[in-house]
ZAMARGU-4260 file (C-alpha; in steps of 0.2 Angstrom, whole numbers, plus 5000, padded with zeros to 4 digits):
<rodrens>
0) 4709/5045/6317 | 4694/5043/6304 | 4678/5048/6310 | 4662/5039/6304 | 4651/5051/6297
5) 4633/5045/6305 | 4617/5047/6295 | 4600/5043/6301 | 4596/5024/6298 | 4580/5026/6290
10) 4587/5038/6274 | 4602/5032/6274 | 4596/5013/6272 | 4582/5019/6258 | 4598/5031/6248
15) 4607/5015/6248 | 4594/5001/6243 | 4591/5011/6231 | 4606/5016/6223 | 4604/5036/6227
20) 4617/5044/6235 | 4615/5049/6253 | 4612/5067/6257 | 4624/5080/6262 | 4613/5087/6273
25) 4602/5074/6286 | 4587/5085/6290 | 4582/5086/6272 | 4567/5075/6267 | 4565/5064/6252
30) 4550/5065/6239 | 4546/5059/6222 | 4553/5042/6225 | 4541/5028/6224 | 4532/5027/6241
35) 4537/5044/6246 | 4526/5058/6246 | 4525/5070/6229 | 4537/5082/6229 | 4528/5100/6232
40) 4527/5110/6215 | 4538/5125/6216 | 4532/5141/6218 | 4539/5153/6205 | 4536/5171/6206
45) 4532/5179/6190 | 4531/5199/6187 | 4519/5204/6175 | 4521/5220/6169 | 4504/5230/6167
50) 4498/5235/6148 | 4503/5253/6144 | 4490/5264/6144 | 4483/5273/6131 | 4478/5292/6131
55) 4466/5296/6117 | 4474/5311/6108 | 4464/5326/6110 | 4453/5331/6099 | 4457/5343/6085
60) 4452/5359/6089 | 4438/5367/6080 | 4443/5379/6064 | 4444/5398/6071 | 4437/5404/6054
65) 4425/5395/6042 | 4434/5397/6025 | 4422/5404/6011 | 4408/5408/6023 | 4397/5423/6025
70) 4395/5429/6044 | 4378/5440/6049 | 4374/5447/6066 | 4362/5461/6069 | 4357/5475/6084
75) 4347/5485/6078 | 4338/5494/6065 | 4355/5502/6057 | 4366/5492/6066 | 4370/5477/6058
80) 4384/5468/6049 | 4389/5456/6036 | 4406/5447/6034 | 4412/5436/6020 | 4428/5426/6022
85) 4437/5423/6006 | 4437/5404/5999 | 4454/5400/6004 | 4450/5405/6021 | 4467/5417/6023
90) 4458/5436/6021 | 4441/5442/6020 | 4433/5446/6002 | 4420/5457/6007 | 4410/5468/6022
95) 4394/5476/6024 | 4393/5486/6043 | 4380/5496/6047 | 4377/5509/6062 | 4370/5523/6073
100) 4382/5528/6082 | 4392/5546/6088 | 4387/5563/6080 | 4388/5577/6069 | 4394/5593/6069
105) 4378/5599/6068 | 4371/5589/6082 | 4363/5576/6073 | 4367/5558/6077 | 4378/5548/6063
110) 4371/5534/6053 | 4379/5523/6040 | 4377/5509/6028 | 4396/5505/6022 | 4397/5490/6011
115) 4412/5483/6000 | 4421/5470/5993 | 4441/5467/5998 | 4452/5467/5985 | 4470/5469/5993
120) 4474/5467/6014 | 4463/5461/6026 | 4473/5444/6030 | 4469/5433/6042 | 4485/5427/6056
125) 4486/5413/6064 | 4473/5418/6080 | 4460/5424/6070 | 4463/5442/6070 | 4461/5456/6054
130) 4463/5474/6054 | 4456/5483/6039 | 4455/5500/6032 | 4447/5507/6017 | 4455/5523/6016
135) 4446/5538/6011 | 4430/5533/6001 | 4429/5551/5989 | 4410/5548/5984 | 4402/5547/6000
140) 4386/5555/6004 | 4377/5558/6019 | 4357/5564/6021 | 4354/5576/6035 | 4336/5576/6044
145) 4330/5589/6035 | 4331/5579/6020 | 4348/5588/6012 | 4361/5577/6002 | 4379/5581/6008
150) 4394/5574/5998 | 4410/5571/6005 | 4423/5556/6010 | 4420/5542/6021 | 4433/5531/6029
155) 4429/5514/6038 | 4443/5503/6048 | 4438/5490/6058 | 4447/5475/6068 | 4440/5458/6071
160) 4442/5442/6080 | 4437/5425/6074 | 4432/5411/6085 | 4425/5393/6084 | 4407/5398/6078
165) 4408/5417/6081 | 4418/5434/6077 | 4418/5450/6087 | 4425/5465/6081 | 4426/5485/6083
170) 4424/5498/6069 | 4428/5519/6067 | 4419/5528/6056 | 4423/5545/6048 | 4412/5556/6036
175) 4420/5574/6032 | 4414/5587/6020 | 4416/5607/6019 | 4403/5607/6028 | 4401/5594/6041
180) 4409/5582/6050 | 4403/5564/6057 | 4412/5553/6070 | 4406/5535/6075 | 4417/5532/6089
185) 4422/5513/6094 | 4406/5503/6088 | 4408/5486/6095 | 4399/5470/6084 | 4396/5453/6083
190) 4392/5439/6068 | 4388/5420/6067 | 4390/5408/6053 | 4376/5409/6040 | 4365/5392/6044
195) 4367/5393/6063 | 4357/5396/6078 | 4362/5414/6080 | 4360/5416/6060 | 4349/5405/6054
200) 4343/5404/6034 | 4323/5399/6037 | 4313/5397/6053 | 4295/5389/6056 | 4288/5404/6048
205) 4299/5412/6036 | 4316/5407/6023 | 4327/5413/6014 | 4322/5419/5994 | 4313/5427/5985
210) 4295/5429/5985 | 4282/5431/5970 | 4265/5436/5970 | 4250/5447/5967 | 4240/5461/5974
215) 4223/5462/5974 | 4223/5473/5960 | 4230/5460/5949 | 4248/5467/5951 | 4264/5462/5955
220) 4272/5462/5971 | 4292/5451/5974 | 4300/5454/5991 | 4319/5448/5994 | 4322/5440/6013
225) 4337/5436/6022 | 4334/5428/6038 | 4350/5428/6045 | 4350/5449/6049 | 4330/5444/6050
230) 4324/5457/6036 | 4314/5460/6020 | 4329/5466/6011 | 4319/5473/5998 | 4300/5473/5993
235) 4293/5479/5977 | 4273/5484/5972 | 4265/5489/5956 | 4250/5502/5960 | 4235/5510/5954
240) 4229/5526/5961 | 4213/5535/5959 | 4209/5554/5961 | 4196/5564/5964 | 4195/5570/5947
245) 4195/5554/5939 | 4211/5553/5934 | 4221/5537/5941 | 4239/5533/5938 | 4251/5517/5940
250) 4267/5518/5948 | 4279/5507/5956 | 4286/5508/5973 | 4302/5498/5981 | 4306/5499/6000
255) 4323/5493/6006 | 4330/5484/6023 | 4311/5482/6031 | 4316/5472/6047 | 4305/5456/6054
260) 4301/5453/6071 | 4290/5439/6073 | 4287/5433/6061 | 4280/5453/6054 | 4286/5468/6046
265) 4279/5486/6044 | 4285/5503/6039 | 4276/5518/6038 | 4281/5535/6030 | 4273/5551/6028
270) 4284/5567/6018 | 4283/5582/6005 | 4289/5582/5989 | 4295/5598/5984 | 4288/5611/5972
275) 4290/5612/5954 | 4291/5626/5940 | 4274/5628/5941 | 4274/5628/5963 | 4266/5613/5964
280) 4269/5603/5980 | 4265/5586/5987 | 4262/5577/6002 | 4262/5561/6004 | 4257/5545/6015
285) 4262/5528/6015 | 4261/5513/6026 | 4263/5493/6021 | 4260/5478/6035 | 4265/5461/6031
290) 4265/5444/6038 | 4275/5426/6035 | 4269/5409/6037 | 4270/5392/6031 | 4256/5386/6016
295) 4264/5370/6012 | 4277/5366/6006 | 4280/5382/6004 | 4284/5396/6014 | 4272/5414/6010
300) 4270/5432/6013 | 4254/5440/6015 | 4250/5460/6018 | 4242/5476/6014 | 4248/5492/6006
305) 4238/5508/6005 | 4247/5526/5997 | 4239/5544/5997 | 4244/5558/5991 | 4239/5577/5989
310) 4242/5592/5977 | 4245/5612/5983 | 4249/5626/5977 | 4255/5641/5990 | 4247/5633/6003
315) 4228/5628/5994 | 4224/5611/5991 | 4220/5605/5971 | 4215/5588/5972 | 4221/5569/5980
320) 4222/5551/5975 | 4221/5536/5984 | 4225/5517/5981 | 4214/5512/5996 | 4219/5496/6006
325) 4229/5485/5994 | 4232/5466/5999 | 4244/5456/5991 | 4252/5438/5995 | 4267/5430/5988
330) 4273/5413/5989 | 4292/5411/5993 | 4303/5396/5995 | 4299/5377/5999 | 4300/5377/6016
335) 4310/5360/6026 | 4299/5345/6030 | 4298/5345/6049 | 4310/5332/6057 | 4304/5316/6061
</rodrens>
């Protein structure tokens, strides 16, 4: 027997008034038709994928070694150094290490100067490290306290380390001679970029150059600074002296490494000369003061110088000249404007 399928009368009337077919399923409700509610808007879910994000690379890291640039630090009054890095930035082209450090075989403690340039070796790997030796050096010579010139052979090695904006580095030295023998021991030292804080090339009160000037006697004085090891690297007077007798004489004289420490320098020195043919002796006194400052634009020097001798023979004293105080001033290079 057919069964009648029964719909509810409502929908079923409306589906078929209207020509729609009726719906398989009699709970669901009509929309969009006329005078039926709106159909509701569908929800659709959408996954939006987040944007990627972007790590900024890293920075590249600073150079371990500034190619073609001179490196200076300084301890003390022989202990110093000067490093140059070759062009190309692969090796060093030259050094300049200076020291007290160890002894002697007599008992007296070692000092050197050692300076050179590179021509062969000294390469530079990829973590900033170079080992050097000079080998024997056959024209050395080493002045003992009591004032005696010793020749012999002199060999310096070193190692070094280059960071961002620094080296450090250890040096041996060796002096031997027929008759002496000098050991540095490890001597540790350390060097900044020419230009930087720790090296700079001028200051408020001095720069860099070369002074020019004159002395109170209407002579002529030049000094050579570098500021990064913070010394007068040479300073050169003409004199005039006058003796007891009347007789007065010009002479020269040139000092080496006079180290600056604020903003002053000052050396003093006082020795015999020994005697001639004819047994005649000479002591001596010297002393030189200077001071640096700033008479725009241009950086100066100004100072005094006062020498003294005396003449004996076999213990009696002949006669003595003097310069008296000399001042001097010299005018060095144009100093930079101040900022702002």
């Amino acid at each position: 027997m057919m069964r009648r399928l029964r719909l509810p009368v409502g929908a079923t009337a409306i589906a078929l008034v209207l020509g729609v077919p009726a719906l398989a399923h009699a709970n669901q409700a009509l929309c969009g038709l006329p005078l039926l509610p709106a159909c509701p808007v569908p929800v659709t879910t959408t996954t939006t994928r987040p944007p990627p994000v972007t790590t900024p690379s890293p920075a590249a890291p600073a150079p371990l070694v500034d190619a073609g640039a001179q490196y200076a630090g300084r301890n003390s009054f022989h202990w110093y150094d000067v490093i140059t890095v070759a062009k190309d930035g692969q090796r060093l082209s030259a050094f300049d290490l200076g020291f007290q450090h160890g002894s002697c075989s007599n008992h007296q403690p070692y000092y050197s100067e050692f300076g050179s340039s590179v021509k062969h070796g000294a390469a530079i790997d990829s973590a900033g490290r170079v080992s050097y030796s000079t080998g024997f050096y056959s024209h050395a010579t080493f002045l003992t306290t009591r004032g005696n010139v010793i020749k012999g052979r002199e060999e310096i090695a070193f190692t070094i380390h280059f960071t961002a904006g620094r080296l450090s580095g250890t040096l041996r030295d060796t002096f031997i001679s027929a008759k002496l023998r000098c050991s540095s021991g490890p001597v540790s030292f350390a060097a900044y970029p020419f230009g930087t804080t720790q090296a700079p090339l001028h200051d408020a009160t001095a720069g860099t150059g070369r002074y020019a000037g004159e002395s109170s006697e209407n002579s002529r004085v030049a000094l050579q600074v570098f500021l990064p090891l913070r010394w007068v690297h040479s300073f050169r007077i003409t004199w005039r002296a006058y003796c007891r007798n009347g007789y007065s004489f010009r002479s020269t004289s040139t000092l080496d490494l006079l180290f600056i420490t604020r903003s002053r320098f000052s050396t003093y020195s006082a020795g015999l000369v020994p005697a001639d043919r004819k047994g005649l002796y000479e002591r001596f006194r010297m002393r030189l003061t200077g001071k640096f400052l700033v008479q725009s634009p241009n950086y100066s020097v100004e100072g005094t110088w006062k020498w003294s001798d005396a003449i004996y023979r076999a213990g009696r004293r002949l006669g003595s000249c003097t310069t008296g105080p000399v001042t001097f001033s010299a005018t060095g290079p144009r100093a930079p404007l101040p900022a702002g």
